[in-house]
C-alpha positions in Angstrom: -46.1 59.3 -40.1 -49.3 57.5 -41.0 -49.8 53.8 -41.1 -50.4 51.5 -43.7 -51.7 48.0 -44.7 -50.7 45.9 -47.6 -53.7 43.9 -48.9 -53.2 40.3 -50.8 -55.5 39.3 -52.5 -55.0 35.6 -53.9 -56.7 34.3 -57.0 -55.7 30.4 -58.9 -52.8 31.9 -60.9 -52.3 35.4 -59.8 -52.6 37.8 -56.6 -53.9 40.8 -56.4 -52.6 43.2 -53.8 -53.5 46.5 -52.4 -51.5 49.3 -50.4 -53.8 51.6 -48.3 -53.4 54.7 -46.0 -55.2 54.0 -42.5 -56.9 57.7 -42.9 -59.4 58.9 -40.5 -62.3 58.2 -42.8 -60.9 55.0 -44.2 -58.7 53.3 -46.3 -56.9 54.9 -49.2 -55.8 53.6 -51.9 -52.1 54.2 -52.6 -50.9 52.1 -55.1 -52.2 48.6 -56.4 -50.9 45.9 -58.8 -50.6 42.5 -59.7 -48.2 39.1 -59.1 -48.6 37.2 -61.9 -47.3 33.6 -61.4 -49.5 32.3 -64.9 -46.8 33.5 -67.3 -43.2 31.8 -67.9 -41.5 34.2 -66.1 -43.9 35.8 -63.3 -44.5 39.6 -63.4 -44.8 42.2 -60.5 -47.1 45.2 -61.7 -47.8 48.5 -59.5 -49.7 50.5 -60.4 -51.3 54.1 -59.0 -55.0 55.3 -58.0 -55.2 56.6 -61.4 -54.4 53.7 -63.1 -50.5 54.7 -64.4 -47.8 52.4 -64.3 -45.5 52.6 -61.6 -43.2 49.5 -61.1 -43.1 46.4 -63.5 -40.7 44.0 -63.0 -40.1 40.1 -64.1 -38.9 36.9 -62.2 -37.7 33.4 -63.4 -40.0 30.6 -62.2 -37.4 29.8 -59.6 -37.0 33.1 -57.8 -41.1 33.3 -58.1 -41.3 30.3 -56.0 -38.9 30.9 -53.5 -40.9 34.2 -52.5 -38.7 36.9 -54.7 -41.8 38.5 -56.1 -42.8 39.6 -52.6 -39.7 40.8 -51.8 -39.8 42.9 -54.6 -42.8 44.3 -53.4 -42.1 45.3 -50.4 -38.5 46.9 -51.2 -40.6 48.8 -53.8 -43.3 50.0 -50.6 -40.0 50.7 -48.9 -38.9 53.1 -51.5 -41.8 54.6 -52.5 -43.9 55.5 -49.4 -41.3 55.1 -47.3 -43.1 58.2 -45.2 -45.8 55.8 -44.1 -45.7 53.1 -41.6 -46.4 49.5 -42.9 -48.6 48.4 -39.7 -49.9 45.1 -41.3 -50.6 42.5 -44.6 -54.5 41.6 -44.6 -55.3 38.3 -46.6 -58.5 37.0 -48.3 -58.4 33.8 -46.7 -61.2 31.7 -48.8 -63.1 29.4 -45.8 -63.2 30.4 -42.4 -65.1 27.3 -41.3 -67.0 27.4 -38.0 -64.8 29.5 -35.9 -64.4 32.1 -37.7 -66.6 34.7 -38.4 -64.6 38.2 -38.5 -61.6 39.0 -39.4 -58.6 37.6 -36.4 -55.2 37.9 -36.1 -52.8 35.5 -38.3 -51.5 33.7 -35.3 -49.8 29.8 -35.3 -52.6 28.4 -34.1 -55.4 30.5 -36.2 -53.0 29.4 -39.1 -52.9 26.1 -38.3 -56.7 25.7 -37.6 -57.3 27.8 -41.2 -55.2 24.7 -42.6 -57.1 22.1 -41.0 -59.5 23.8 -43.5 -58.1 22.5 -46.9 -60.3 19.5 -47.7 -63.0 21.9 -47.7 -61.9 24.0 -50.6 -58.6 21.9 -51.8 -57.5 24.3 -54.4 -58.6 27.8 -52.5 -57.5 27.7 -49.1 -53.7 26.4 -50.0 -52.8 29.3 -52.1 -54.9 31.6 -50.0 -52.5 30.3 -47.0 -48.9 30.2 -48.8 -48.3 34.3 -48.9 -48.9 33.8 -44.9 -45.9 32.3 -44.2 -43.7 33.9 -47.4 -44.6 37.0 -45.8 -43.9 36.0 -42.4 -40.0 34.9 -43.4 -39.4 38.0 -45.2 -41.0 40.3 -42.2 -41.7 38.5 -39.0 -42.4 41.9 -37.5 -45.3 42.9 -39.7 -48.7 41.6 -37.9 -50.8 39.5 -40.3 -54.8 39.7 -40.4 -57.0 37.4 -42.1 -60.6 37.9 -43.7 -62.9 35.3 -44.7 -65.4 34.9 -47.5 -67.2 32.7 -45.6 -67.8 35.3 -42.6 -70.4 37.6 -44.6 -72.8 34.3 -44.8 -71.9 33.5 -41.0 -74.9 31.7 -39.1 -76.6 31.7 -42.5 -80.1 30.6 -40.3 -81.8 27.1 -41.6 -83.5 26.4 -43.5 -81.3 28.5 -45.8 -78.1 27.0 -44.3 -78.8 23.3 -43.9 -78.3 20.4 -45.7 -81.1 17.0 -45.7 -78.7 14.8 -44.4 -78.5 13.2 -40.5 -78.4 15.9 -38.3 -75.2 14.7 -36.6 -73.0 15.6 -39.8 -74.3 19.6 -39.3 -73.2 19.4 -36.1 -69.8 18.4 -37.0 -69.9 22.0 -38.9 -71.6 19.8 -42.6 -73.8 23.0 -43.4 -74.1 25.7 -46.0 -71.2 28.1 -45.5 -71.3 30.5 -48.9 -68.0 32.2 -50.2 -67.2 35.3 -52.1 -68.4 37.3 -48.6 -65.7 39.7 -49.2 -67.0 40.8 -52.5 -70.8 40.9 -51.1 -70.1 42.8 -47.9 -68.4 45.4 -50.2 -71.3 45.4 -53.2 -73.8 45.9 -49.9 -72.3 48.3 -48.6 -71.8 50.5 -51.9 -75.8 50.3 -52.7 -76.1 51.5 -48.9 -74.2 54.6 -50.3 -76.1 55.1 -53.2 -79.6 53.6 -52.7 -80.1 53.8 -49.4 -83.9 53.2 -50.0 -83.1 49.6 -51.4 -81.3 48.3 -48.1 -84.5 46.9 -46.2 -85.4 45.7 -49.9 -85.5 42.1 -51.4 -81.5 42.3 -53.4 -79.9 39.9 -55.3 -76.4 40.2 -55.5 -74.8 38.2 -58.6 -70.8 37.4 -58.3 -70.2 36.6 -61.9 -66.6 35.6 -63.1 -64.4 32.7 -62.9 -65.6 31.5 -59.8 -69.6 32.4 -59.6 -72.6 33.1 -56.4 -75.3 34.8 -55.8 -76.3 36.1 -51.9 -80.1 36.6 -51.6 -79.6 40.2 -49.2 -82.0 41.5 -46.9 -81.3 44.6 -44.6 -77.8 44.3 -45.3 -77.4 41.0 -44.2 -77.4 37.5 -46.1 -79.7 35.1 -46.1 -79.6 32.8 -49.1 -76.7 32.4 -51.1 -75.5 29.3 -54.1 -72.7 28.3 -53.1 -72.1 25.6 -50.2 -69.8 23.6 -47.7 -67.6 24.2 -50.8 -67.1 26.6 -53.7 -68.6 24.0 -55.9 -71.7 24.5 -55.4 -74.7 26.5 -57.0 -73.7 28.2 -61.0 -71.9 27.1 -63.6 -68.1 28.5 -63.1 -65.4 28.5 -65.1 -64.0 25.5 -64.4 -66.0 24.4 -61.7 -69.1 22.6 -62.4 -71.8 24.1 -59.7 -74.9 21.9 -58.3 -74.8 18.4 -59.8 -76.7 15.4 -58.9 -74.7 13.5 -57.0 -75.6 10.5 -58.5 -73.5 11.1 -60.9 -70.4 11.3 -58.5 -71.3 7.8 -57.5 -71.3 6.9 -60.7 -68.2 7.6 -61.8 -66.4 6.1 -59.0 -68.5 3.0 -59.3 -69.1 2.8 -62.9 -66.1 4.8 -64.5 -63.9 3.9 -61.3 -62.6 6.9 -60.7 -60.4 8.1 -57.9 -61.5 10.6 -55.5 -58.4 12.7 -56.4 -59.7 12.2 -59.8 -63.3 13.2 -59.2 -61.9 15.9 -57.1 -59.8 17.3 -59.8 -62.7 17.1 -62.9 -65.4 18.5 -60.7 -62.9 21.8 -59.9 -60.7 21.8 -63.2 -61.9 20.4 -66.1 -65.6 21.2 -65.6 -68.1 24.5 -65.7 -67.2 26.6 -69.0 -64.3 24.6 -70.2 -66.2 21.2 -69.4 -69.0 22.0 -71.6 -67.5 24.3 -74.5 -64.0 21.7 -75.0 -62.8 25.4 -75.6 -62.0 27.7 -72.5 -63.2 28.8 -69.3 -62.5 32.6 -70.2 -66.1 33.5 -70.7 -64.4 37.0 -73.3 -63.3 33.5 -75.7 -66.5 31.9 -75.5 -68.7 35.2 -76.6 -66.1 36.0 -78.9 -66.3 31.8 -80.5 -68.7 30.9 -83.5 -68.8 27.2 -81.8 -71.3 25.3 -81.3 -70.1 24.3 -78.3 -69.5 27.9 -76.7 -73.0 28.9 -77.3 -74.0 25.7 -75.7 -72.0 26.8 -72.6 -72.9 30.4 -72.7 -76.4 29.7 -72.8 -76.1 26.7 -69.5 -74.5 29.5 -67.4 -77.2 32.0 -68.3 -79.9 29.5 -67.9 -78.2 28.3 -64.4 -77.6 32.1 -63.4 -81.5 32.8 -63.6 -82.5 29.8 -62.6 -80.8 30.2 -59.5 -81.6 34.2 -59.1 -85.2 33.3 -59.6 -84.3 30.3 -56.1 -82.8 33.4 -54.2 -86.1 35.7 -55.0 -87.8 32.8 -53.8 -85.5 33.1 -51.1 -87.1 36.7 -50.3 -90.2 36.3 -51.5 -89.7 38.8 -53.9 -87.4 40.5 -56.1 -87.0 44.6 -55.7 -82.8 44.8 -56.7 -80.9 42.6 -59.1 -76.9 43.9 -59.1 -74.0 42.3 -61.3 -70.8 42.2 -60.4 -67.6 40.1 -60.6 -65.5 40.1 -63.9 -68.1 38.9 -66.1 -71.0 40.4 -64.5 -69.1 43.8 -64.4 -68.0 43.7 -68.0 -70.6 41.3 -70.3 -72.7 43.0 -71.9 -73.9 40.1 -73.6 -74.1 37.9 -70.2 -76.1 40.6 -68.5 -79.0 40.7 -71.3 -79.3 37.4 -71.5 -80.2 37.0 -67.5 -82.5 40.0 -67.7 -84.8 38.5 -70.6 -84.6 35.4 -68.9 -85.8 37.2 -65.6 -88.5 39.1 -67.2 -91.2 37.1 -65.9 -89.8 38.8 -62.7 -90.2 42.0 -64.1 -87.1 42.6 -64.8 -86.3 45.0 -67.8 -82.9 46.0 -68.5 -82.5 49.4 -71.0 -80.3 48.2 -73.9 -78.3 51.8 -74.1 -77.7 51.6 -70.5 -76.3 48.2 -70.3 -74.4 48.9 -73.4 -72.6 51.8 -71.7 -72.3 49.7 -68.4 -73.9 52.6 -66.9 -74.4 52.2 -62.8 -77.8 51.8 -63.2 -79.2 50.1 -66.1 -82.9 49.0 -65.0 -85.4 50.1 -68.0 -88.2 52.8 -66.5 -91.0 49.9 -66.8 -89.0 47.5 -65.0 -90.1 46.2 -61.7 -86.4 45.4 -60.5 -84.1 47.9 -60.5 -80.7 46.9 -61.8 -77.3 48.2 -61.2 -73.9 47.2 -62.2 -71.5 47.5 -59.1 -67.6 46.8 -59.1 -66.5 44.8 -56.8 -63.7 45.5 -54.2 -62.3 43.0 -51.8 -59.0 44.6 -51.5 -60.7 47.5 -49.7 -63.3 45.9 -47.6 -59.7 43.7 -46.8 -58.2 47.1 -45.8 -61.2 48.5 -43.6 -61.8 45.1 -41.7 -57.5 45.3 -40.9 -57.6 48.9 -40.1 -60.3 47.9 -37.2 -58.3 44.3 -36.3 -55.0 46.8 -35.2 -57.1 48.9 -33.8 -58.2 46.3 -31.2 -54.5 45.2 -30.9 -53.7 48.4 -29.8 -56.4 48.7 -27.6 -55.4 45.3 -26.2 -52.2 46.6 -26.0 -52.5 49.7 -24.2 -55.4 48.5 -21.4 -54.0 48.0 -17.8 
């Protein structure tokens, strides 16, 4: 009987999750799917490796809430691989804060210190945290595992790291912490695999989608990345507005006397994409508008996202690898262009066919960068960092 680990991966509306065999030369995938809690009544979808459906099933809000959904998919694990042994759940927990930089058991007091965490990313770490104790309820015997998008940037060195503000506050853990480590430990460790030359090289990795970084990556490791104490920092994001002056925070709670819920709530809701355009935070609506408006927000995130690729080369002193990833970065076309022409200063040529086809590589033959398009995969890097957390625990377990 081999083991398994069931992977949840949570996003602001839906989760993604992931079942994977513990096999001797890594995790494999075995089914994945979706809980969608966006809808009226929230869907479960499984899916196979291959992409077929396997189990789709629908809840009414009520049922969703009260944890139904993941019920549903672990009766249909049960049933389906019911040859394996479901060893553990691994979650993407969002900040990790000072204390945490690998993956750790899911214990009460990890859980409680991972809480302590919420002011620091208010709309993130709460629904990052909730599957933790549905899943607990339903199957107290299952050993729960948490992985951080804060640990790839861990001990990001100053002066990358630091903030100009009284040295006190950084010592009360005020300091550059970067998210979206999941999703740059993974993209680092697939151009290992396929460009091993490039690893010592200067790399920029851009996490395009809803939520938006860059990591400035040197030997593997990072050393410069966008975002901050917070994921509000650094690119224009969906709804989230990146770097801002913050005068202008003081000003509306001075001059538009505005709460600090209120602030709170513009600065990660109404802002980014959907701020500027009045239309939608879905980038796919925006390229596909004749609006004014869209164009005007289309062309601040391009702007923003070379701008800020451009402060990461600076970063490295150089630029030898520019790679896209992320929803938009994996899939628009359009999006990935417009950065390259705004780049090409850098030397940055991108070949039209090649980025038309999303082709791995799409770097023209006179460019001085070399480009690639790499799909992200947190659910897996999830799955790898579990597989070594149990096998510690065991260790643990079976030393006299």
């Amino acid at each position: 009987m081999s083991d398994t680990v069931l992977v949840l991966n949570s996003g602001s509306s839906s989760i993604k999750f992931g079942l994977f065999e513990l096999a001797a030369s890594g995790p494999d995938l075995l089914c994945n799917g979706l809980l969608d809690e966006h809808e009226a009544t929230p869907r479960l979808v499984v899916k196979g490796p291959t992409g077929e459906t396997l189990f789709e099933t629908r809840r009414d809000a009520a049922d969703a809430d009260s944890g139904h959904l993941f019920a549903d998919v672990l009766t249909f694990i049960d049933e389906r691989f019911g040859e394996h042994r479901l060893r553990a759940i691994g979650h993407r927990i969002v900040h990790g804060g000072r204390d945490y930089s690998g993956p750790v058991e899911l214990t009460d007091d990890v859980y409680a210190k991972l809480a302590a965490l919420t002011p620091l990313a208010p709309l993130h770490q709460p629904r990052c945290l909730e599957p933790v104790r549905t899943m607990q309820a339903i199957r107290p015997d299952l050993t729960q595992i948490a992985c951080f998008d804060t640990a790839f940037h861990h001990g990001l060195p100053p002066p990358a790291g630091r903030f100009a503000i009284p040295r006190r506050y950084e010592e009360r853990g005020v300091r550059r912490c970067g998210f979206h480590g999941l999703s740059f430990e993974y993209v680092a460790g697939r151009l290992a695999a396929i460009a091993p030359q490039l690893v010592a090289k200067r790399t920029v990795i851009a996490h395009l989608g809803n939520g938006a970084s860059l990591c400035a990556l040197r030997d593997g490791r990072s050393v410069d990345t966008t975002m901050g104490l917070t994921p509000l920092d650094g690119l224009v994001m969906g709804t989230r507005c990146g770097a801002i002056d913050p005068g202008v925070l003081l000003y509306l709670q001075q001059h538009e006397h505005m709460s600090v819920e209120a602030i709170q709530h513009l600065l990660y809701l109404e802002s980014g994409l959907l701020g500027v355009s009045g239309i939608s935070a879905d980038m796919r609506t925006l390229l596909a508008s004749s609006a004014a408006a869209a164009r005007e927000a289309v062309d601040l995130f391009v702007f923003r996202s070379a701008q800020e690729i451009a402060m990461m080369a600076t970063t490295l002193a150089g630029l030898d690898c520019l790679i896209f990833t992320g929803g938009i970065g994996e899939h628009a076309k359009k999006i990935r262009s417009a950065i390259g022409e705004r780049l090409a200063w850098l030397g940055v040529r991108i070949d039209a066919a090649a980025n038309e086809d999303a082709r791995e590589r799409i770097n023209a033959d006179d460019s001085a960068v070399e480009v690639f398009i790499i799909p992200t995969n947190e659910e897996l890097t999830i799955a790898g960092h579990c597989a070594a957390v149990l096998q510690t625990i065991e260790a643990h377990r079976i030393s006299p």
